[in-house]
N, C-alpha and C positions, 0 to 999 in steps of 0.2 A: 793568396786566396784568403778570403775572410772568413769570419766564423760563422757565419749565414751560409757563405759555400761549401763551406768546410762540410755542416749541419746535414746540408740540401744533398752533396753527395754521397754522403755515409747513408743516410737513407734511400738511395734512389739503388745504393749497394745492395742494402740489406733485403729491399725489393724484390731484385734480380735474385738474391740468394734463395728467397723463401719459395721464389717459382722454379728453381734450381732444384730445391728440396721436395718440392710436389711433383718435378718429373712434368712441369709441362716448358715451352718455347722458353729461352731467356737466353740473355748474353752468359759466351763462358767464364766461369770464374775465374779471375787471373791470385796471384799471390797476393796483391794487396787488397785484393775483395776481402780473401780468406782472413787476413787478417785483422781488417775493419770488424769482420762479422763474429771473430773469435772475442775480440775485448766485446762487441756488444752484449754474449753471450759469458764474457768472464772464463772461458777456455783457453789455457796455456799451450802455446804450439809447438810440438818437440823441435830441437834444432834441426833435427834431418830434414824438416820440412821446406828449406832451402834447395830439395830436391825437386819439388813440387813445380808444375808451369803453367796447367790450366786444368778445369775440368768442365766441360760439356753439360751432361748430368752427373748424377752419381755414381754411376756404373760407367761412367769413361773417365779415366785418369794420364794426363799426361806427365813426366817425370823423370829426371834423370836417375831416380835410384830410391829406394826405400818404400817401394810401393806398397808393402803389406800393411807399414806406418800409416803411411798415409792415406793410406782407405778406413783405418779404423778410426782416425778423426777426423777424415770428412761422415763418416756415420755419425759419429758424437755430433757434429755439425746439423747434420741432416734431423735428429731424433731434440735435438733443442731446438730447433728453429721451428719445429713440427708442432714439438708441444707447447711454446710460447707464442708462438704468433697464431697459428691454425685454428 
């Protein structure tokens, strides 16, 4: 992948995340979205977040374990991405 695609997709990511964050249609967030969008946003991801496997919207989280975690930093997520891009 080059660094034009590289570029192209971190933002097509970020895209999906911010309509992710407004609650309207978008692809589900996979683990490497989440983490595309954490360095954009400069948020560190606890390790448990290896537990993590998609999320819908905000209010739907799928996950092998650590679910209270990881609902509080996809809000971190959700509450940056709101006030930075929005």
């Amino acid at each position: 992948m080059t660094l034009k695609e590289c570029e192209n997709r971190n933002q097509a990511v970020l895209r999906n995340a911010i309509s992710w964050a407004k609650g309207e249609d978008c692809l589900p967030l996979t683990q490497l979205d989440v983490c595309i969008v954490a360095e954009c946003l400069d948020l560190n991801l606890p390790q448990c977040f290896y537990h993590f496997v998609e999320s819908d919207n905000v209010n739907d989280v799928r996950a092998t374990g650590a679910h209270k975690t990881i609902f509080k930093v996809l809000d971190k997520i959700k509450d940056k991405l709101l006030l930075k891009y929005v």
